[in-house]
C-alpha positions, 0 to 999 in steps of 0.5 A: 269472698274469692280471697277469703277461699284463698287466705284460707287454701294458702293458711291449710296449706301453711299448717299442713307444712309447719305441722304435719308432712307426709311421705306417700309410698305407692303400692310398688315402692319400698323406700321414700324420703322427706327433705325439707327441713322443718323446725321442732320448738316449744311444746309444739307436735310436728307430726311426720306421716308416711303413707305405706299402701301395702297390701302384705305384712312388712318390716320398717325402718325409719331414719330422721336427722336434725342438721341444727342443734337448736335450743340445746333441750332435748325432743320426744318423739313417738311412733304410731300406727294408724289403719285410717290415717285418723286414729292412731296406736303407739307403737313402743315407748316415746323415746329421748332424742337429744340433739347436741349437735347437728347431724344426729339421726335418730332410727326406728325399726321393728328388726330386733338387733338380737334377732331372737327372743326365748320363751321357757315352759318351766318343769311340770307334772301331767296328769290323766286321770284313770279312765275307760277305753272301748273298742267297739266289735268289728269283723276282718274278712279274707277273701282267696278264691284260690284257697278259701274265704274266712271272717273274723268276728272281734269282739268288743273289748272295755279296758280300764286304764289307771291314772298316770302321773308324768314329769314333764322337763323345762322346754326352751323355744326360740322364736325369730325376730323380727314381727312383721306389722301391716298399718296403713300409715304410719307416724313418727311425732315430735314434740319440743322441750324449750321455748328457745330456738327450734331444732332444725329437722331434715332427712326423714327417710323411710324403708319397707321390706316386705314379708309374706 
C-alpha cells in the first residue's frame, strides 16, 4: 500500500510537470518567471498557470520562449482567465506561433501598441416634443429693519412650450488604452500540431502592473 501512495504522489507529480506549471505571484510581487524547459508535441496541451493574487485591477504581460525548433510545425497557443483556477474564459483569439528557429518569443499583453481607441456618434436629429411647464406660486420676503419689510407674492405661471427639432453633429471620443482585467489566475495553453519532435519551451515570464 505505502508504495502504491508513493507511485501515485511520484505519477501527480510527473503529470503536473509535463503538463501544466504554474508561476505563483505573492500579493506584493509583480514579476515571475518559469525556466524549466518543457516540451510541446503532438496534440498534447501544455498548460502555463500564473497565480496573480491581486486584489486591484492590473495590466499583463507575458513573454515565452522555445530554445528548439522542434518538429518544424507550428503551435496554438490560447490565453485565458480564470477567477477559481477551474473555470477558465478566453481572452482574444488563439494565435499561431511558428517556431523555425530556436530563440523565438512569443508576447502577450493587454497594452495596445496604439494606445487609443476612437468611437464616433454619427449626426442625428433631437426632438422634444411641445410640452407644458408650471411653475407652481412662491412668496419673496424682504425684511429692512431700518427701512420697511415687504412680501411678494408670484404667481403661479403654465407656459406651453412648442415642439423643438435639433441637429446634432458627428461627435468623436477618444478613449485610452490599455483596460485593465482583475482575473485571479491567468493561463497561456499550448497545443502541438506534429506528431514528430517536440518544441522545446523555456523562458515563461510574467509582468503585472498595477492600475487603480
Amino acid at each position: 500500500m505505502k508504495r502504491l501512495v508513493i507511485f501515485l504522489v511520484l505519477l501527480v507529480a510527473a503529470i503536473g510537470f509535463t503538463f501544466g506549471q504554474e508561476v505563483v505571484l505573492g500579493k506584493t510581487q509583480y514579476y515571475g518567471a518559469y525556466t524549466t524547459a518543457t516540451t510541446v508535441s503532438g496534440t498534447t496541451v501544455n498548460n502555463m498557470d500564473v497565480f496573480v493574487q491581486k486584489d486591484h485591477p492590473y495590466d499583463y504581460t507575458i513573454t515565452w520562449a522555445a530554445d528548439s525548433a522542434g518538429d518544424g510545425t507550428d503551435f496554438s497557443l490560447q490565453l485565458s482567465g480564470s477567477i477559481d483556477g477551474t473555470t477558465y474564459y478566453s481572452i482574444g483569439s488563439a494565435v499561431t506561433w511558428y517556431v523555425s528557429a530556436s530563440d523565438t518569443i512569443i508576447k502577450f499583453t493587454n497594452v495596445a501598441v496604439s494606445g487609443n481607441e476612437t468611437w464616433t456618434i454619427a449626426q442625428h436629429t433631437e426632438v422634444n416634443a411641445q410640452h407644458t411647464e408650471v411653475t407652481a406660486a412662491y412668496l419673496i420676503t424682504c425684511s429692512d429693519t431700518l427701512l420697511y419689510s415687504d412680501t411678494l407674492n408670484v404667481a403661479a405661471q403654465t407656459n406651453t412650450v412648442g415642439a423643438q427639432t435639433v441637429t446634432v453633429g458627428a461627435q468623436t471620443y477618444t478613449i485610452a488604452k490599455p483596460y485593465p482585467v482583475a482575473w485571479c489566475y491567468l493561463r497561456v495553453a499550448a497545443t502541438g500540431a506534429g506528431s514528430g519532435a517536440g518544441c522545446s519551451v523555456d523562458g515563461f515570464k510574467v509582468s503585472i502592473v498595477r492600475r487603480d
